[in-house]
MIKEVEX-553174 format. One record per residue: residue number from 1; residue in three letters; x, y, z of N, C-alpha, C, O, CB in turn. Coordinates in nm, 2 decimals. Glycine has a CB too. Layout:
BEGIN
     k     r       nX       nY       nZ      caX      caY      caZ       cX       cY       cZ       oX       oY       oZ      cbX      cbY      cbZ
   NUM   ALA        X        Y        Z        X        Y        Z        X        Y        Z        X        Y        Z        X        Y        Z
...
This chain:
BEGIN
     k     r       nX       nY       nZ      caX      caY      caZ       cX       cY       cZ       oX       oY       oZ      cbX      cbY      cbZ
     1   UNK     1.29     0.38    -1.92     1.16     0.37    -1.86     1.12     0.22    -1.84     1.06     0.20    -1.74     1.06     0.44    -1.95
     2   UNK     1.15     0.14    -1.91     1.11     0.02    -1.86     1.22    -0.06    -1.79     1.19    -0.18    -1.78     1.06    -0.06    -1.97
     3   UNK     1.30    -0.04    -1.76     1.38    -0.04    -1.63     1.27    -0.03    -1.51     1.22    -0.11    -1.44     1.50     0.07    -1.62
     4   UNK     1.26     0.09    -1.51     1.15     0.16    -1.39     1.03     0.07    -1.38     0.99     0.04    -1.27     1.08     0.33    -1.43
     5   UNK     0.96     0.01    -1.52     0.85    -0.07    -1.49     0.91    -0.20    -1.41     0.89    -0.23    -1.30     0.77    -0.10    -1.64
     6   UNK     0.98    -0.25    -1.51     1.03    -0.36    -1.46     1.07    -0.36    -1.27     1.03    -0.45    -1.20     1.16    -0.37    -1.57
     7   UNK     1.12    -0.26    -1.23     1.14    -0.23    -1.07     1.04    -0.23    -1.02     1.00    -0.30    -0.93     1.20    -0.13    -1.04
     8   UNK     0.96    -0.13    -1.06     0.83    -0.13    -0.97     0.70    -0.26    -0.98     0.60    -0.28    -0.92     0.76     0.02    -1.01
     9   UNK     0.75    -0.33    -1.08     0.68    -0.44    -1.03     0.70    -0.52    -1.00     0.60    -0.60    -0.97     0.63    -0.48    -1.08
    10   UNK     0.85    -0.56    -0.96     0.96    -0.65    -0.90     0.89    -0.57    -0.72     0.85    -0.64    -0.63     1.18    -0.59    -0.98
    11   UNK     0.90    -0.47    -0.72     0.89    -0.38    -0.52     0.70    -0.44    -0.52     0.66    -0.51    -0.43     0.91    -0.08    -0.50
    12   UNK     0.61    -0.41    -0.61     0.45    -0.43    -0.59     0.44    -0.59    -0.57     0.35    -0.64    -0.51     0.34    -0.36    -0.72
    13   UNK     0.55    -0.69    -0.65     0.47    -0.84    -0.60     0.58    -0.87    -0.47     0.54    -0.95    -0.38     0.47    -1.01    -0.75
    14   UNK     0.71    -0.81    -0.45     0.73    -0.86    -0.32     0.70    -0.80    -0.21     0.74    -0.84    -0.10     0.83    -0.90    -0.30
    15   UNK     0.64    -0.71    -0.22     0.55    -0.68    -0.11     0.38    -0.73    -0.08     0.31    -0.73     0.02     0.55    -0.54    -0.11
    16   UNK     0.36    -0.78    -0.20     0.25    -0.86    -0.16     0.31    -1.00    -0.14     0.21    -1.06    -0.11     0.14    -0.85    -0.24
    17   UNK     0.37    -1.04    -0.15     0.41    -1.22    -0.13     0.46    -1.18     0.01     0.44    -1.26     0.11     0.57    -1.32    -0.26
    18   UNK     0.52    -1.06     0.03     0.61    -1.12     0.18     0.51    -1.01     0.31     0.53    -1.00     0.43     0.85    -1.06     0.17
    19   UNK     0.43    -0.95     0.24     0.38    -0.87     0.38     0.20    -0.87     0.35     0.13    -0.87     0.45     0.45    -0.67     0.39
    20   UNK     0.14    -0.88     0.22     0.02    -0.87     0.24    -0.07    -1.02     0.25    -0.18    -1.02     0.30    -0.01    -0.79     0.15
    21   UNK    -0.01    -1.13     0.18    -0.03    -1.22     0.19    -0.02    -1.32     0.30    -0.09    -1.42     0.29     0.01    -1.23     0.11
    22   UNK     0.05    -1.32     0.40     0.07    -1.36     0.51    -0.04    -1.34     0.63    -0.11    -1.42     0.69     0.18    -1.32     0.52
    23   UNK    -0.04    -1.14     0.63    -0.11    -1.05     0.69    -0.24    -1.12     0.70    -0.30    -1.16     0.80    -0.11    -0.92     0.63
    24   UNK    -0.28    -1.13     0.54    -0.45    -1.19     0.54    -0.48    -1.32     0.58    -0.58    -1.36     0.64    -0.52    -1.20     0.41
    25   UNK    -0.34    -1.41     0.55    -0.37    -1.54     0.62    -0.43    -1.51     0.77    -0.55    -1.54     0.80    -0.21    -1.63     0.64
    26   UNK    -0.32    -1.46     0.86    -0.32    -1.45     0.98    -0.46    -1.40     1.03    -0.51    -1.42     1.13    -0.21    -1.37     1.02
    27   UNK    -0.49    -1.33     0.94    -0.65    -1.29     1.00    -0.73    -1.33     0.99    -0.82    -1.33     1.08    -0.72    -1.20     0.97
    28   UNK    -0.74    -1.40     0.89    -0.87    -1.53     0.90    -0.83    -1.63     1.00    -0.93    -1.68     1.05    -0.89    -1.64     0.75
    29   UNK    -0.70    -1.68     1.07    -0.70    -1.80     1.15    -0.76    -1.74     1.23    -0.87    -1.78     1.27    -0.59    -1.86     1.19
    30   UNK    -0.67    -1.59     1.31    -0.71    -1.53     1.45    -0.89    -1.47     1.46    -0.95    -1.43     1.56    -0.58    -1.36     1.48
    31   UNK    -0.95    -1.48     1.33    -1.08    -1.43     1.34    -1.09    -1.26     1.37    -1.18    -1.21     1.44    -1.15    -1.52     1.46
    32   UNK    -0.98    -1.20     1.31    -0.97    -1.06     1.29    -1.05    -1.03     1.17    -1.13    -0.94     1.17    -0.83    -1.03     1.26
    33   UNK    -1.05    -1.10     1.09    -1.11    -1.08     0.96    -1.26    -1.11     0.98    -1.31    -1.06     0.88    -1.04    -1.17     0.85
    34   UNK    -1.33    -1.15     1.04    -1.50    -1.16     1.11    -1.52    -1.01     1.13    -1.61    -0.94     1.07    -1.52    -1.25     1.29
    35   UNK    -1.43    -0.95     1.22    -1.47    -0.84     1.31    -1.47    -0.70     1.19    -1.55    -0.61     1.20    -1.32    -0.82     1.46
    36   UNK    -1.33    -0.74     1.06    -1.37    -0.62     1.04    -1.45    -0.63     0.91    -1.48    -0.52     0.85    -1.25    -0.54     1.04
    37   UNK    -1.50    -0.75     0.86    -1.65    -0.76     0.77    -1.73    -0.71     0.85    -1.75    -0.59     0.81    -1.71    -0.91     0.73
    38   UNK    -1.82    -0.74     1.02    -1.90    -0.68     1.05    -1.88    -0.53     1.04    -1.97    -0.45     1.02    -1.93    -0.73     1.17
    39   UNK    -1.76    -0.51     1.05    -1.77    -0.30     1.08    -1.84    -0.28     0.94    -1.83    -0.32     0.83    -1.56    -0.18     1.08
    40   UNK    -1.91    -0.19     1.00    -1.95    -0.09     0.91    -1.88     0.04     0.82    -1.87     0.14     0.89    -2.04    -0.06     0.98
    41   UNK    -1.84     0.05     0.69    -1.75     0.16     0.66    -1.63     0.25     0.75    -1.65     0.25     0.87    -1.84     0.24     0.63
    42   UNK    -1.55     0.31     0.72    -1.43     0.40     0.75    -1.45     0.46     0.89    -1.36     0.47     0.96    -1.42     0.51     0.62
    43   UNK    -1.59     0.52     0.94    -1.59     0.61     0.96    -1.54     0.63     1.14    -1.50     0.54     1.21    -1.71     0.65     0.91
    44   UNK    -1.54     0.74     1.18    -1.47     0.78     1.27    -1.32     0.80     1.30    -1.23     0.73     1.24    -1.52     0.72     1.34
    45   UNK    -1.30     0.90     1.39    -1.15     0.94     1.40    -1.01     0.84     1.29    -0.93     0.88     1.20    -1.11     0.90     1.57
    46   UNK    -1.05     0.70     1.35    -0.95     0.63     1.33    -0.95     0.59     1.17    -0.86     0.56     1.10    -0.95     0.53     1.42
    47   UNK    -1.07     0.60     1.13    -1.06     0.57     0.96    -1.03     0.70     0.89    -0.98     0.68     0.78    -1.21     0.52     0.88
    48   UNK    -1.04     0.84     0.93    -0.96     0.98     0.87    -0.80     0.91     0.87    -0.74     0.89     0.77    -0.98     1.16     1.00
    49   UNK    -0.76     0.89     0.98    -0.64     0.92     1.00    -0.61     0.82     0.90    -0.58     0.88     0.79    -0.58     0.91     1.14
    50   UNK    -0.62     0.67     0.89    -0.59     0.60     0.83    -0.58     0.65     0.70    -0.46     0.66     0.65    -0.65     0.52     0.85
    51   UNK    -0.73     0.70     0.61    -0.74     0.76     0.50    -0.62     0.86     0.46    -0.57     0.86     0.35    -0.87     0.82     0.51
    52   UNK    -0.59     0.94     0.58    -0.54     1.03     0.54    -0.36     1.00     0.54    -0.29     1.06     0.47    -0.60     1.15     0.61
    53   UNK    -0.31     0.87     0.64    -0.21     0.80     0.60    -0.18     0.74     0.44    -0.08     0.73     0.38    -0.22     0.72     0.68
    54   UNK    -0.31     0.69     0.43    -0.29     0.62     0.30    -0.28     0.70     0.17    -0.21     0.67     0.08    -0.40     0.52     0.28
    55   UNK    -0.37     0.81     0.18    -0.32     0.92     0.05    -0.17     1.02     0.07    -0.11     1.06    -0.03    -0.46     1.07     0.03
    56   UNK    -0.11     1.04     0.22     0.02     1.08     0.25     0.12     0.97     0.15     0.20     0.99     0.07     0.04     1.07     0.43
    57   UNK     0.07     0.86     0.19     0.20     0.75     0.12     0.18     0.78    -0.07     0.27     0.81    -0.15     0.15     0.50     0.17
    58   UNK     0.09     0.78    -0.09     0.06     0.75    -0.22     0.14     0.87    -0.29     0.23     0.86    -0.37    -0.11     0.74    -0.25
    59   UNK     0.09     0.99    -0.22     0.16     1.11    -0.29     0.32     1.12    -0.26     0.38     1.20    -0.33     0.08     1.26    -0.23
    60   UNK     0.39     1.05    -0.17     0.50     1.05    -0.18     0.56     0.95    -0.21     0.68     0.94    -0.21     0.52     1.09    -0.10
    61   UNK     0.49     0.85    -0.25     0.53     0.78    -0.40     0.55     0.84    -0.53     0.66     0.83    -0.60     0.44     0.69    -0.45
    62   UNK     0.47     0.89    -0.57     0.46     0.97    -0.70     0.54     1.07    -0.70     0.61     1.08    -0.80     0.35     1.02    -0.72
    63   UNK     0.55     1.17    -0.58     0.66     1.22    -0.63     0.82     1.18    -0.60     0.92     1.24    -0.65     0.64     1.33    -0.60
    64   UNK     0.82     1.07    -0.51     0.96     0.98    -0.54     0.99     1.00    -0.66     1.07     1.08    -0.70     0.94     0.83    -0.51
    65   UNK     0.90     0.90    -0.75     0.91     0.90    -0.89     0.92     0.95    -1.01     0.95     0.90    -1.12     0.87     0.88    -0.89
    66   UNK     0.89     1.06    -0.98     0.88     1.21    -1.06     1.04     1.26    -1.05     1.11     1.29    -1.14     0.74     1.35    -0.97
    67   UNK     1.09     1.25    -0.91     1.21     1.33    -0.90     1.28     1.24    -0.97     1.36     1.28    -1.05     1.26     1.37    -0.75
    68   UNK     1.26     1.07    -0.95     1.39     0.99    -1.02     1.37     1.01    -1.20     1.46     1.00    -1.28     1.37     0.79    -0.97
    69   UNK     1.25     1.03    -1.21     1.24     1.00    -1.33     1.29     1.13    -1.43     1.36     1.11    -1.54     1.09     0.96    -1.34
    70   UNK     1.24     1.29    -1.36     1.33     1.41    -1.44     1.46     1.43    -1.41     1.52     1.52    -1.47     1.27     1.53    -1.43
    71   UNK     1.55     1.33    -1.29     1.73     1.33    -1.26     1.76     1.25    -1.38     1.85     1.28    -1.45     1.81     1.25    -1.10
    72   UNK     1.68     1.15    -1.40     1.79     1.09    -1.53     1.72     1.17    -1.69     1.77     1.13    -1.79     1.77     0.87    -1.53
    73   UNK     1.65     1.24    -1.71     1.63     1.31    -1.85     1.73     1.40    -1.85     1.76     1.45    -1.96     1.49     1.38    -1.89
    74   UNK     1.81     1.45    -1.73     1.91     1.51    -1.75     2.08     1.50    -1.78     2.16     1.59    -1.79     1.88     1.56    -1.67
């Protein structure tokens, strides 16, 4: 099990050093990051979908994890 911790926190900081941290740079130069402080909340079409992308990933993380985690108790 702490193998597993140890991995998954090795995959959560390099994906923020190499994809989320950059991302935010880039939006404050291009003044992306203005546009989406003024929005107002999630809503419409395009914030469901999103929402409903982002709980799709989450749950198929978990059960990624679930499957790796009861193959090796066996």
């Amino acid at each position: 099990m702490d193998r597993i911790s140890r991995l998954w926190a090795a995959v959560v900081t390099g994906f923020l050093a190499t994809v989320l941290v950059p991302a935010t740079a880039w939006a404050e130069e291009t003044g992306v990051a203005d546009l989406v402080r003024k929005k107002k909340g999630i809503g419409g079409f395009g914030g469901i979908v999103g929402l409903l992308c982002c709980v799709a990933v989450v749950v198929i993380v978990v059960v990624v994890a679930l499957v790796v985690m009861r193959s090796r108790k066996k």
